[in-house]
C-alpha positions as CSV (number, residue, x, y, z in Angstrom):
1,X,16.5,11.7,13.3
2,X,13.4,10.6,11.8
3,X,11.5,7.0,12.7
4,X,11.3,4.5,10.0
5,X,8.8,4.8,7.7
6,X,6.2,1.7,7.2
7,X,4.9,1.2,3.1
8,X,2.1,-1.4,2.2
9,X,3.0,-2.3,-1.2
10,X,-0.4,-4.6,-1.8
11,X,-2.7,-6.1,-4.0
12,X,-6.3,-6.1,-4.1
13,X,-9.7,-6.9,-6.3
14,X,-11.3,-3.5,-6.4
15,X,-14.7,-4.9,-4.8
16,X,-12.6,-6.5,-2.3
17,X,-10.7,-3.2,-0.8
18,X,-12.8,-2.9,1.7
19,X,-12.2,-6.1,3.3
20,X,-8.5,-4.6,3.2
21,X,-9.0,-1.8,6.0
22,X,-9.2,-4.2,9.1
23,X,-5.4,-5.5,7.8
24,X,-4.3,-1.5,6.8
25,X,-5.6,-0.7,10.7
26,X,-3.7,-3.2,11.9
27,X,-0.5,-2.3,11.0
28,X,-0.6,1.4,10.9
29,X,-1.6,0.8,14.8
30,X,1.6,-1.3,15.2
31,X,3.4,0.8,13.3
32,X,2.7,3.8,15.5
33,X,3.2,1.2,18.8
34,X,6.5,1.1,16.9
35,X,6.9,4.4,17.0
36,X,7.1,4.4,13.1
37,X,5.6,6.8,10.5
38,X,2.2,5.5,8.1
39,X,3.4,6.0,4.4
40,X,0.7,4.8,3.2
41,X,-0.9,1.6,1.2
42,X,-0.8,1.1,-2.7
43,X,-3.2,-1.4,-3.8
44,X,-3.0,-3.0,-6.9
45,X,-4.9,-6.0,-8.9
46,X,-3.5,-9.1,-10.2
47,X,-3.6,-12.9,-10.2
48,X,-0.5,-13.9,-12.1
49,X,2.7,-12.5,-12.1
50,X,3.2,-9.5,-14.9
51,X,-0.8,-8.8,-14.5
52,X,-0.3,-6.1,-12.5
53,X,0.8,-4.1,-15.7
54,X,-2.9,-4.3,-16.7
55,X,-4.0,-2.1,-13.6
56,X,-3.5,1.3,-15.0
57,X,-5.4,3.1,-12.3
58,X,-1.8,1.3,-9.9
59,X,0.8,1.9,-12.2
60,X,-0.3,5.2,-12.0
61,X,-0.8,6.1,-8.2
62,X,2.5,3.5,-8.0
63,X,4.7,6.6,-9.9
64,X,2.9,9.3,-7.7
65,X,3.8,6.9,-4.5
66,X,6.8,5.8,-4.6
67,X,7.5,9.2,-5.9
68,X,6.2,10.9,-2.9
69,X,8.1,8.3,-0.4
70,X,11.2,8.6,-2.5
């Protein structure tokens, strides 16, 4: 049987990302302390709910994501 899988679902200002990777260390460490697998981060951009449909570059690693953890 396989270990749970951990997904980060996120959002993020593009110039801000970076200050992202101390938080995505974090929990792919625990997650592997946990014995769990990494599936990976999807970051996004938005303020208000809804904006997040402006983010093309998202929607469209979103699909190739959650396609691939599907």
């Amino acid at each position: 049987m396989l270990p749970p899988t951990v997904h980060l679902p996120s959002r993020g200002h593009p110039p801000f990302q970076a200050r992202t990777e101390p938080f995505l260390g974090t929990l792919k460490i625990s997650a592997d302390y946990m014995g769990m697998r990494w599936g990976g981060e999807l970051l996004g951009y938005a303020n208000r709910p809804g904006d997040i449909l402006a983010d093309e570059k998202a929607l469209a690693e979103a699909e190739r994501f959650f396609a691939l953890s599907g």
